[in-house]
N, C-alpha and C positions, 0 to 999 in steps of 0.2 A: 408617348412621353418617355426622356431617357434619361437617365441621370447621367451628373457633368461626366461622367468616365466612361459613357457610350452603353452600360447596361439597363438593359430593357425594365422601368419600372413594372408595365403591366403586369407581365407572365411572372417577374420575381414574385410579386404579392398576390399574384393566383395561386401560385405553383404553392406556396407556404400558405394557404390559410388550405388550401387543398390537401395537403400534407397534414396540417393539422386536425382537420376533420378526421383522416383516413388514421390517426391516433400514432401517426410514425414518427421518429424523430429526424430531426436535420443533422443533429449532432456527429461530427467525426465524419461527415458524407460533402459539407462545400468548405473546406475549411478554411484556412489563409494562404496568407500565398507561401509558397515553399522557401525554407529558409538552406543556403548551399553555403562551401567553402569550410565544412567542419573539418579539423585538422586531421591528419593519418591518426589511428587509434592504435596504442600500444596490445600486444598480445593479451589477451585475459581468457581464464578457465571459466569464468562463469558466463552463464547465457542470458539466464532471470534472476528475476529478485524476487520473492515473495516479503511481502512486508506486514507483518501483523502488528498494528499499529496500535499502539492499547491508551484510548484516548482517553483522557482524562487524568493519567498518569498513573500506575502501580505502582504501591509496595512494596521497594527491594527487601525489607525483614520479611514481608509473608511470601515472599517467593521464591528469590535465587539470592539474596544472601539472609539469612537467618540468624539471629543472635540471640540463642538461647538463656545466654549468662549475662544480657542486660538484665533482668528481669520482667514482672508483669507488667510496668508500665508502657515498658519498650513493645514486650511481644503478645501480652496479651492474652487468650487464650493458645495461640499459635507456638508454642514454646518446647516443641518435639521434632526438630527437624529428622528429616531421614536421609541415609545412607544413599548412594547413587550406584551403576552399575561401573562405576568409576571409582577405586582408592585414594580417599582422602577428600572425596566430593561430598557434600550435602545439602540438600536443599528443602524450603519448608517444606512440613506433614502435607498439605491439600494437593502437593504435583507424585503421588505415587507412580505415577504410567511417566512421566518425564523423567522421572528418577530412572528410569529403567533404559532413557536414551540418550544420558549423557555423557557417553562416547560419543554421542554427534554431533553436540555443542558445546560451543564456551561461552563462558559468564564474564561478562564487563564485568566487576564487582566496585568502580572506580569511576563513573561519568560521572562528570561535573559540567556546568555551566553557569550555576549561581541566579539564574534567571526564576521567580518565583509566580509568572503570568502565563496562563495560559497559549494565548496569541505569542507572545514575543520567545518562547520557551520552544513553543511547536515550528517555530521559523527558525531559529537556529539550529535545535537536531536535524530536523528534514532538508536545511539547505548549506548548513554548516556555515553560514556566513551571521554574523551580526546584524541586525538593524541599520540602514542607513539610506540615503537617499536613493537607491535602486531598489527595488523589489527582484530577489533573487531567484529562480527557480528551485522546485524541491528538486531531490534526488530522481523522483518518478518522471519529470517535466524533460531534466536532461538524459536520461535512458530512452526517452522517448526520441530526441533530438536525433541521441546518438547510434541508436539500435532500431531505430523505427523504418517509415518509409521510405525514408532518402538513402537507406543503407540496406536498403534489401529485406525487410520483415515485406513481406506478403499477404499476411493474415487480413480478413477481414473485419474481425473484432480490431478497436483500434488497439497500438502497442503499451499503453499507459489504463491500465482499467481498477477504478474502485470498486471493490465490492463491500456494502452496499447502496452507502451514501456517500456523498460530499463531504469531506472533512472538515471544513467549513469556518478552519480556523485562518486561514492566509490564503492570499491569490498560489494554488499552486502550481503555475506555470511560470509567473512574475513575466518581467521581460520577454518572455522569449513568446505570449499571445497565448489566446482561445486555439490557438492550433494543438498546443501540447498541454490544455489539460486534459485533464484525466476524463475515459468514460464511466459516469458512474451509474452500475446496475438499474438501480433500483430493486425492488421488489425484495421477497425473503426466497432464499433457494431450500428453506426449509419448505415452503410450502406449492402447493402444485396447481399451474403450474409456477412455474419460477417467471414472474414476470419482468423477464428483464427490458428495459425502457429500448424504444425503438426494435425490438423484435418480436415479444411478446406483447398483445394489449389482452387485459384479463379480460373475461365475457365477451369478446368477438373474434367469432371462428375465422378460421383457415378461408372457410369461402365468403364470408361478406369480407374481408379482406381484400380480396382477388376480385369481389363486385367494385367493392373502391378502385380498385387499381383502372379496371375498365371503365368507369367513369371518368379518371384522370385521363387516362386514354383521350377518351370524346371530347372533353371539355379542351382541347391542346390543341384547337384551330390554328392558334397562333405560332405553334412549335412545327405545325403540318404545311406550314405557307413559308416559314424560312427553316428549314431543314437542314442547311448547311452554315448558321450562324453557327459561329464558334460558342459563345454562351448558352445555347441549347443543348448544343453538344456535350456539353459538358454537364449541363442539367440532367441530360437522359442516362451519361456516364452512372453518376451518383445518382439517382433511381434505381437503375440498376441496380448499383451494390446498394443499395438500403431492402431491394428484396432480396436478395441473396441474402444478404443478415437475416429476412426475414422467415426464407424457407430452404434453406442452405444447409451448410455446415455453420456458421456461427449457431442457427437455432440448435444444430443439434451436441453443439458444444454446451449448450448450457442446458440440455435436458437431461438432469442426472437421472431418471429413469431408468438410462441406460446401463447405472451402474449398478452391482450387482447389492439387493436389500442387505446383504452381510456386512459388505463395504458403508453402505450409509449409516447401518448402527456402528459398526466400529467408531468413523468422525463423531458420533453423538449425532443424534437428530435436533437438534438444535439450529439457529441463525449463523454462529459463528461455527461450529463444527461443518453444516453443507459448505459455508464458504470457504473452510481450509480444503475442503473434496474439492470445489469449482478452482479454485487457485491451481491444486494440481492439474486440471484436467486444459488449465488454461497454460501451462510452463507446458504441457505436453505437447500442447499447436503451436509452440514458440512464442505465447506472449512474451515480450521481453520484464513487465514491471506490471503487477499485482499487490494490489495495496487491501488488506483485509483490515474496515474501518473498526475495532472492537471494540464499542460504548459499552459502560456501564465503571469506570475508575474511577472518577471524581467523587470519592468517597469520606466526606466531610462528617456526615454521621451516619453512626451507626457499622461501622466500619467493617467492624468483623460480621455480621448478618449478612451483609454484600458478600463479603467474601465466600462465606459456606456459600451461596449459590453459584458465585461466579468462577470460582478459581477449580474446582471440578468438569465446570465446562471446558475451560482451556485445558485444562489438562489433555481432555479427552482428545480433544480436537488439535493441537498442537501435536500431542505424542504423535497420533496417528498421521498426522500428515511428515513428520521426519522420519516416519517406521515407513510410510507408504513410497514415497522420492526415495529412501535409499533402497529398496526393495527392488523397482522399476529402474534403477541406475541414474535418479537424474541430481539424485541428491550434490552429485559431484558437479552438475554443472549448475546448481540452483543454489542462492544464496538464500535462508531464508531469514531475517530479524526480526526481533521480536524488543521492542520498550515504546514508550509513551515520551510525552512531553520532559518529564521530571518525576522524582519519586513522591511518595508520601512522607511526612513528619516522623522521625524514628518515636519521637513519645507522645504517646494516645493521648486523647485530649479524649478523660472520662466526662469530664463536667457539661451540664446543662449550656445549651442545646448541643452540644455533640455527640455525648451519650458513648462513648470510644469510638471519636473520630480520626480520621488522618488530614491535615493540609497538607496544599503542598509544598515541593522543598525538592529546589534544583541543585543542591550544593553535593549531593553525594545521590543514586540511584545507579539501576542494574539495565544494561543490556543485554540482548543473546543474539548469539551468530551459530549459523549452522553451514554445511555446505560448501559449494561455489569456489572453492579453494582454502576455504578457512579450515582448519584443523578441528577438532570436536575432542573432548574428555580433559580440558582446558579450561583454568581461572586466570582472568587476566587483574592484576591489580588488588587492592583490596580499599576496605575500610574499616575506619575504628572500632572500638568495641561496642558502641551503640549501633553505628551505622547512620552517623552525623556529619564524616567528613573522608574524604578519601585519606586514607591512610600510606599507602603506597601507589606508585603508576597512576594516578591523574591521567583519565582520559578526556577527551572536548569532543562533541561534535564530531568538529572539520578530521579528528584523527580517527574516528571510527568512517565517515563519509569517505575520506581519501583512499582508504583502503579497499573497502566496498569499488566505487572506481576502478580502481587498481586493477582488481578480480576480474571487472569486467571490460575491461578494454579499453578503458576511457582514461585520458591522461588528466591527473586532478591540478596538474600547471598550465596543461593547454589551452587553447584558445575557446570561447562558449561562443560560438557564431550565433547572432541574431539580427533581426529585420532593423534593428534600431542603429544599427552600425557604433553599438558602444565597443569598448575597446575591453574585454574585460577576461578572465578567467575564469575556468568551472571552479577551481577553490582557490580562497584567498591564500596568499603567504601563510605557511607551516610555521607559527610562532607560538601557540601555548600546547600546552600540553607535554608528550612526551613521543608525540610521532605518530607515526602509522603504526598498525598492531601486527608488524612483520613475526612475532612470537608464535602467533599464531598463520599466520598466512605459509 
């Protein structure tokens, strides 16, 4: 039996439920058909992206810009900010160890978007386009396009990789297919081992593994009788490379083991602390885009409680991964960003049920860029004296997205080549805002 386009239904739905038993993924191994014709790419310094993506949205008062002379309502218990290893820099009391690297980053202090939904907030920063009848790709889907396979990345991990979940808020490939989403981990690389999907299955060893594999082997009458189909061929290709991930170098890319116990307390032993360790160690084999997923923002009540837990981890884990990249030299070719959807509400919402809550509030919040070409010990922009509305430099989306681009070699007017043959561009027309952030670039 074949289906109308001449592929073989049997061995498809053997080979995949055979795969499935054997606990291996498909993912990133048959993918779509290859998409060509992407325009000449402009010079850029940067190689990767690392994205710590803080979902649910942070607090620009309790983080990177702090407004101590609102008062309590505004700041809360948080109402001491500290000193940076930069003059005239300062940022909330809970980033002590960031405070000490911000010579290698600058602060948005001025993103705006006005968007106040989760979904429609997280599709505008990650793809700098509005809402409209395309579904756009993120930033990660076209790095993926543009710096991946068809451009020379070699790697075996794919070029686009979440760590640790799906982000889950929009298609993040849109138009351009299941080719360039993102691979996402799974598992915690806090803990051991690091079970990442399709190359680790937790509780089965190295050899029932390889009994699987021989099995697959036997069971392939049909692969051993036309041996020279082209769609075999290509099945055996991608088997291939799915054990190679599985006992290769991709495995041993993700077995922090290797790295030395000093370095893993440094990051914090934490979920998100191993992830900023695996990011690096992923920019070091050329991933080109690193998306680090950091739940726990959406901080409606109870606001400040969340925070004494959460914002200590980041810390730990951010310093150390901008102390570690510039240390190693890659700092310079690695962008790394760090914001969410939209900020939180500058004034705490004490009252039942929120208990000093924060909602959210796209109309003013804080970015960070490090890196990649961007300058570090740098404010760009401001806001008002609560931290309600951009006060000066208005930044959008598309003008922090264009730049980022820019860095990396991607023209943000060029052409977006996809299977669909729309006619469109990686970023819409340059019309709000105040530009690209050449200040710092």
């Amino acid at each position: 039996m074949k289906k109308d386009n001449g592929t073989l239904n049997r061995r498809d739905v053997l080979k995949r439920g055979l795969w499935g038993a054997a606990g291996l993924s498909l993912y990133g191994v048959a993918g779509s058909a290859r998409v060509v014709g992407a325009a000449e790419k402009p010079k850029g310094k940067a190689q990767s992206v690392i994205q710590i993506w803080m979902w649910g949205g942070p607090s620009h008062l309790d983080t990177f810009d702090p407004k101590p002379a609102a008062g309590y309502d505004y700041c809360g218990p948080f109402d001491k900010p500290i000193d940076t290893n930069v003059a005239g820099i300062q940022i909330g009391q809970m980033l002590p160890l960031l405070a000490q690297q911000a010579d290698k980053y600058s602060i948005i202090r001025s993103m705006t978007h006005g968007n106040n939904g989760h979904e429609t907030a997280s599709y505008i920063v990650q793809t700098g386009h509005e809402p409209g009848r395309q579904v756009f790709p993120c930033m990660g889907a076209v790095a993926s396009l543009f710096k991946g396979y068809d451009h020379g990345y070699k790697g075996l991990v794919p070029p686009y990789v979440v760590l640790t979940r799906p982000q889950g808020r929009f298609s993040e490939s849109g138009f351009l297919g299941d080719k360039y989403k993102p691979f996402a981990t799974g598992g915690d690389p806090n803990r051991e081992p690091f079970a990442v999907e399709g190359i680790i299955a937790q509780g089965i060893s190295d050899r029932r593994q390889e009994s699987r594999r021989k099995l697959l082997e036997d069971l392939d009458t049909l692969g051993e009788a036309m041996p020279d189909h082209p769609q075999f061929e290509q099945f055996d290709r991608s088997e291939q490379k799915a054990f190679d991930m599985m006992f290769g170098q991709a495995r041993s890319l993700f077995d922090l083991k290797q790295e030395k116990d000093e370095t893993r307390q440094r990051y914090g032993r934490t979920t998100f602390g191993q992830s900023c360790l695996t990011a690096r160690r992923l920019v070091e084999h050329g991933v080109p885009y690193i998306t680090i997923n950091y739940g726990g923002w959406d901080t409606h009540k109870q606001h400040f409680e969340a925070m004494r837990r959460k914002l200590p981890e980041m810390d730990q884990g951010m310093s150390a991964l901008l102390d570690d990249l510039s240390q190693r030299g890659l700092l310079e070719t690695t962008i790394v960003w760090w914001g969410g959807e939209f900020g939180r509400t500058p004034k705490i919402l004490w009252e039942s049920p929120w208990n000093g809550g924060r909602n959210h509030f796209g109309k003013c919040f804080c970015s960070v860029v490090a890196g990649g070409g961007f300058k570090g010990g740098c404010v760009v922009g401001s806001s008002d004296e609560t931290g309600s509305e951009p006060a000066t430099r208005p930044v959008y989306p598309q003008d922090l997205l264009r730049s980022m681009y820019t860095l990396l070699g991607i023209d943000p007017d060029g052409p977006l080549p996809n299977g669909r043959g729309l006619d469109v561009k990686v970023m819409p027309k340059a019309a709000s805002g105040s530009g690209m952030l050449t200040e710092i670039m």
